[in-house]
C-alpha positions, 0 to 999 in steps of 0.5 A: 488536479489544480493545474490540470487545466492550465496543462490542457489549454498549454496543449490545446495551445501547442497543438494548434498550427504546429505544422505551419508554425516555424521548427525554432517555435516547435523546439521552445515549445518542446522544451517547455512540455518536456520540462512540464512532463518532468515536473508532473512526473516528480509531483505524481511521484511525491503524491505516490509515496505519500498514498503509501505512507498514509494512515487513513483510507481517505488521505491514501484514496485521495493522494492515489487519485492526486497521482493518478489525475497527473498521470492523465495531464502527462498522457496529455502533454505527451501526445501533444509532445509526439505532434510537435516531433513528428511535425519537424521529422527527426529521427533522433527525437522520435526515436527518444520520444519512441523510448520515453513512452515505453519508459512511461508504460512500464511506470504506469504498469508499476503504479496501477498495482502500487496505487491499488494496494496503496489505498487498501491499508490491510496491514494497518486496519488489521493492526488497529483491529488487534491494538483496539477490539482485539485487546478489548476482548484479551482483557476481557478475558484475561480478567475474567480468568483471574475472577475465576481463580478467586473463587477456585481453591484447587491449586491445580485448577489455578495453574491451568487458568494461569496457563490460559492466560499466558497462551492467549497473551501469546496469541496476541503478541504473535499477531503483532509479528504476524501483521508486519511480516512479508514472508509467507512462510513466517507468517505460515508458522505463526498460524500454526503456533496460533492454532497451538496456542489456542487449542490450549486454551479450550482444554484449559477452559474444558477443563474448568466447564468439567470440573465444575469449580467454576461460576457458571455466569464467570465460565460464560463470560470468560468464554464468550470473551476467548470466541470473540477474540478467536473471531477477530483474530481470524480476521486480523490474519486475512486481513494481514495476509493480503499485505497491501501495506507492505506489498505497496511499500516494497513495490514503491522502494524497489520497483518503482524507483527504479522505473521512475530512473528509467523514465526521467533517464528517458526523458533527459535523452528525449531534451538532449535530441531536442536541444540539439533540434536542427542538428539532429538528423532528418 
């Protein structure tokens, strides 16, 4: 908000005297608070789409309030904007005017869901969860597999671990589908396959607990891996299934793109009126 103050005293400025100050005075202010809402509209739009693609929560929270902060110097200028027209009494200015605010809500509407989206980055925090602990605890279990195979010599029992190991590989590379995906229903059968693959894994796992084949102390630690995994598993899905990413993406590409082409179209019509000033009609 570097420029918030120079914003508010150019208000406070323009505001003071309008209405004893002459219409050609009005009109050059007009101008120049239309043109400053323009390029606060661009800086909000640019500080916007940079909270979108952020990678952290703290540079996604601070560039949405950088966002947020112009939005309040526009609300500003505008009212200040309303003053100077009204002042002067031309219909075709306040009716510009009158279609720019409604212009302006609408981005306002767009940009409180877009921001707060933004700044809750479920899909990467999900995605570092799987990359980070997730793959610790597959590895883990993974080796714990092989260790386990070392000691067994039924060649059966062997390929039922080899087979643990091949779903629970699976599992993980679904969750990298499942993390991006923005379709409910895709997302709906992976947790079924998820679900599939890992009730293979406990009857493989059961089956090595009943057949007593394997180390205890490696049965342990083995299964102790696939239950955290499971757990953080778990909470990848929740945190992928809320999408924020995604979501907030989609909104700024579509969404907000086109009522940002509404609101500066707004704008354009609203200098048109003032530029024509005395021209327009009373």
């Amino acid at each position: 908000m570097k420029h918030g103050w120079l914003a508010a005293a150019m208000v406070l400025t323009l505001c003071a005297g309008c209405s004893s100050e002459s219409a050609m005075v009005r009109q050059m202010r007009k101008e120049r608070l239309i043109g400053t809402i323009r390029a606060k509209l661009l800086e909000a739009v640019e500080a916007e789409k940079s909270a979108v693609l952020a990678t952290t929560d703290e540079e996604s929270q601070a560039l949405a309030q950088e966002a947020r902060n112009s939005a309040v110097e526009i609300n500003t200028m505008r009212a200040a904007l309303r003053q100077l027209i009204v002042a002067d009494g031309l219909r075709a200015e306040i009716e510009k005017l009158d279609a720019f605010d409604v212009a302006w809500a609408e981005l306002e509407r767009v940009d409180e869901r877009l921001l707060a989206r933004a700044v809750a980055n479920t899909n990467l925090k999900a995605m570092r969860l799987l990359s980070r602990d997730g793959a610790a605890a597959l590895d883990r279990f993974v080796d714990g597999l092989t260790a386990m195979q070392r000691t067994i010599t039924d060649p059966e029992m062997i390929r039922m671990l080899a087979r643990a190991a091949v779903a629970a590989l699976r599992s993980q590379s679904l969750l990298f589908v499942h993390i991006p995906s923005a379709d409910d229903a895709e997302m709906s059968r992976i947790e079924q396959q998820l679900h599939d693959l890992g009730g293979e894994v406990e009857r493989c796992l059961g089956s090595a607990r009943e057949s007593g084949q394997a180390q205890p102390e490696q049965l342990a630690s083995t299964s102790q891996a696939w239950d955290e995994f499971q757990r953080l598993a778990t909470e990848i899905i929740r945190l992928s299934r809320q999408n924020s990413n995604v979501i907030s993406f989609d909104v700024s590409v579509h969404e907000k793109r086109q009522a940002m082409k509404t609101c500066l179209s707004a704008l354009s019509e609203l200098s048109a009126a003032v530029d024509a000033g005395p021209h327009a009609t009373r």
